[in-house]
Biotite code that builds the C-alpha atoms (Angstrom):
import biotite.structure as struc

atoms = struc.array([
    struc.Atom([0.000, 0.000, 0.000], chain_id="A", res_id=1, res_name="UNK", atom_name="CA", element="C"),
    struc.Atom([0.931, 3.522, -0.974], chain_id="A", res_id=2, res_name="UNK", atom_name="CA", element="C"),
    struc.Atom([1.479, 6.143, 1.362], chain_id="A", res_id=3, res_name="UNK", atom_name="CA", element="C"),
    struc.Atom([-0.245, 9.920, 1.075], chain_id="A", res_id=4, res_name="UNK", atom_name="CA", element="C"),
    struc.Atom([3.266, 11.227, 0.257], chain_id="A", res_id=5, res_name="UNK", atom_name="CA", element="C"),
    struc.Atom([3.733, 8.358, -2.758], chain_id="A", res_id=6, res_name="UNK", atom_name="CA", element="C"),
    struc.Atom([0.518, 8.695, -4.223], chain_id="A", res_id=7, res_name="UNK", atom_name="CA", element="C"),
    struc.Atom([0.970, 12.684, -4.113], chain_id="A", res_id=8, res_name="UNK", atom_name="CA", element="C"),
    struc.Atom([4.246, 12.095, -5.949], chain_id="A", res_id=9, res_name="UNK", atom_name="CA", element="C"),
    struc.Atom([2.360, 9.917, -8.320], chain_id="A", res_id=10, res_name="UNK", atom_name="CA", element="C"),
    struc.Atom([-0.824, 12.062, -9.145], chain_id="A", res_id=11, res_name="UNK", atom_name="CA", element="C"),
    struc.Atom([1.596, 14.782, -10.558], chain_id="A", res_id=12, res_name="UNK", atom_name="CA", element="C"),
    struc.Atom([3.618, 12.575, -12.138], chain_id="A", res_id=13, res_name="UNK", atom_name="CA", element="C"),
    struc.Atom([0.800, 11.412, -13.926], chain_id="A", res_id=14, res_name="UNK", atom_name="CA", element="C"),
    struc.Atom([0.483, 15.224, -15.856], chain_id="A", res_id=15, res_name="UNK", atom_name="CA", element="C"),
    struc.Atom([3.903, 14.576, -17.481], chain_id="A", res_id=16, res_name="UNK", atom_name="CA", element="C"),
    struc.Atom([3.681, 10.769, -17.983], chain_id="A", res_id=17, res_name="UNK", atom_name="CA", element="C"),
    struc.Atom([1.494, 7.234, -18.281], chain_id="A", res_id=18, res_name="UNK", atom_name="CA", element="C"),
    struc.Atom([2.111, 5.723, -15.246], chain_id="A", res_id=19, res_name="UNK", atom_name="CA", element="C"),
    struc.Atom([3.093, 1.531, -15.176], chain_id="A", res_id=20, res_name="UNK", atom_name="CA", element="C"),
    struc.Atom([-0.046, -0.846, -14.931], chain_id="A", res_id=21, res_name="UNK", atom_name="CA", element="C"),
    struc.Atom([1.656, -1.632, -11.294], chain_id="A", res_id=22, res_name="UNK", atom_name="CA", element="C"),
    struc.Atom([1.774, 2.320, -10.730], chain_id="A", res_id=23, res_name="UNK", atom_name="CA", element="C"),
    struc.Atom([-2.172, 2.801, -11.445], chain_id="A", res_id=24, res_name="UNK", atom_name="CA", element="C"),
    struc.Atom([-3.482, -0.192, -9.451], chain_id="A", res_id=25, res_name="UNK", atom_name="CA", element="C"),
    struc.Atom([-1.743, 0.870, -6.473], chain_id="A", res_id=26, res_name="UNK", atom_name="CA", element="C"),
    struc.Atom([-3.035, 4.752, -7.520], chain_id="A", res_id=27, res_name="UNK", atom_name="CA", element="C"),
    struc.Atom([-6.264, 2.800, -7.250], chain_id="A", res_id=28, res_name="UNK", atom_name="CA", element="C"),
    struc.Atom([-5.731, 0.517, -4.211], chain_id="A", res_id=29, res_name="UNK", atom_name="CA", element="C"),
    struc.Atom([-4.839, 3.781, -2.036], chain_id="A", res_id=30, res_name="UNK", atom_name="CA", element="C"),
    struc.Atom([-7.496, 5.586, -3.446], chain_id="A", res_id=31, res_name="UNK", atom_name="CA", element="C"),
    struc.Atom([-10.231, 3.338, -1.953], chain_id="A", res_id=32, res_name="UNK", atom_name="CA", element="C"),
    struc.Atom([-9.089, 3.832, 1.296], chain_id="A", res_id=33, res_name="UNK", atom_name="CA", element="C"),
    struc.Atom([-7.836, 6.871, 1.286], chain_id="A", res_id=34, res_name="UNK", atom_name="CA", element="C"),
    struc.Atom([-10.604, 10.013, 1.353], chain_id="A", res_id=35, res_name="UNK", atom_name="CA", element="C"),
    struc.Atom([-8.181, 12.277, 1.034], chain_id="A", res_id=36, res_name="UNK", atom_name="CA", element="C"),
    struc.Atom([-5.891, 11.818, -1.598], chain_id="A", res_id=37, res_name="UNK", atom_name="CA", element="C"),
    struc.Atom([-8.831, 11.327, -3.209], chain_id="A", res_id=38, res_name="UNK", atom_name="CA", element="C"),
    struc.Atom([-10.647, 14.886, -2.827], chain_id="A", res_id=39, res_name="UNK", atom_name="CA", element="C"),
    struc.Atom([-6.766, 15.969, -3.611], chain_id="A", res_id=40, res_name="UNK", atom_name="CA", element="C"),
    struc.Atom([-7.055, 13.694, -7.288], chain_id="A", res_id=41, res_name="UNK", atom_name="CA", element="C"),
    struc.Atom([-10.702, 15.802, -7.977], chain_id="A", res_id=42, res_name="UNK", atom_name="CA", element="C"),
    struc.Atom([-8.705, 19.296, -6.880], chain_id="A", res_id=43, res_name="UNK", atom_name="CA", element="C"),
    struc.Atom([-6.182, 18.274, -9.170], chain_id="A", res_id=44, res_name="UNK", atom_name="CA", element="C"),
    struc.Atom([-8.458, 17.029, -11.821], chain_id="A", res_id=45, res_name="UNK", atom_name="CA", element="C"),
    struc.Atom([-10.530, 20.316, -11.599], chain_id="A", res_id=46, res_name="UNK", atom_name="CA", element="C"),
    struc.Atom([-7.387, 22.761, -11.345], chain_id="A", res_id=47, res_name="UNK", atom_name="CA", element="C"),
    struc.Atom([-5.749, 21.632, -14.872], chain_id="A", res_id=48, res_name="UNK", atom_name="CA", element="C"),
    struc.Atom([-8.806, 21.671, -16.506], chain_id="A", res_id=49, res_name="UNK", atom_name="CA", element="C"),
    struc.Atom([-8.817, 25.367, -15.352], chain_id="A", res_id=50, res_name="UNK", atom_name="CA", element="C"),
    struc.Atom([-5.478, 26.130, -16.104], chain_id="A", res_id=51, res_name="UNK", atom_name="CA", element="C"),
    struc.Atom([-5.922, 24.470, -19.771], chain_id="A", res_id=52, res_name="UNK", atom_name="CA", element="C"),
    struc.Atom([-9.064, 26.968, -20.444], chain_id="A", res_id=53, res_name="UNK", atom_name="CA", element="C"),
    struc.Atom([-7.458, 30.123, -19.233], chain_id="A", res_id=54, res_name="UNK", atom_name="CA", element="C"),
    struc.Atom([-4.415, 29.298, -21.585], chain_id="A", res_id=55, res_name="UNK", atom_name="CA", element="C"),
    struc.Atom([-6.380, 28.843, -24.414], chain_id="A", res_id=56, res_name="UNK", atom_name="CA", element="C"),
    struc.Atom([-9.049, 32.192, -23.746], chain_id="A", res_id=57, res_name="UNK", atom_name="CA", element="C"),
    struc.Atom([-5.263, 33.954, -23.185], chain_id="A", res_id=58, res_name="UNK", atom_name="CA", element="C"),
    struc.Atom([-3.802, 32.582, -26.732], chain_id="A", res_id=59, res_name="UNK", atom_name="CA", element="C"),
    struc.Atom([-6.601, 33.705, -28.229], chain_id="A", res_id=60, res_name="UNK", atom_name="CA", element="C"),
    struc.Atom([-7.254, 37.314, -27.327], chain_id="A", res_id=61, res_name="UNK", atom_name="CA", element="C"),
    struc.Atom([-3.254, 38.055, -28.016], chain_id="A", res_id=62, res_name="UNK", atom_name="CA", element="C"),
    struc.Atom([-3.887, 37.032, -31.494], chain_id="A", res_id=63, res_name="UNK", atom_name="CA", element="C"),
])
């Protein structure tokens, strides 16, 4: 089982890369048990969504 601090590590690492088949089922594992890494997955979810919209809307009105 993954600790708070792993899967924190892991959830960002997850932007920049696929994690392993072992790295997602323990992502998943912890996740069940684990409330609140998994309100911090949603934040994280939620916040690059965000982030991708306001970069786009800011692209377009410097063109």
């Amino acid at each position: 089982m993954k600790t708070c601090r792993e899967v924190f590590v892991m959830v960002l690492q997850s932007q920049d890369r696929n994690l392993s088949l072992f790295e997602r089922l323990s992502l998943r594992l912890h996740l069940l048990a684990c409330d609140a890494c998994s309100i911090f997955v949603r934040q994280n979810k939620v916040l690059s969504v965000r982030m991708k919209a306001w970069r786009a809307y800011r692209d377009e009105s410097e063109a």
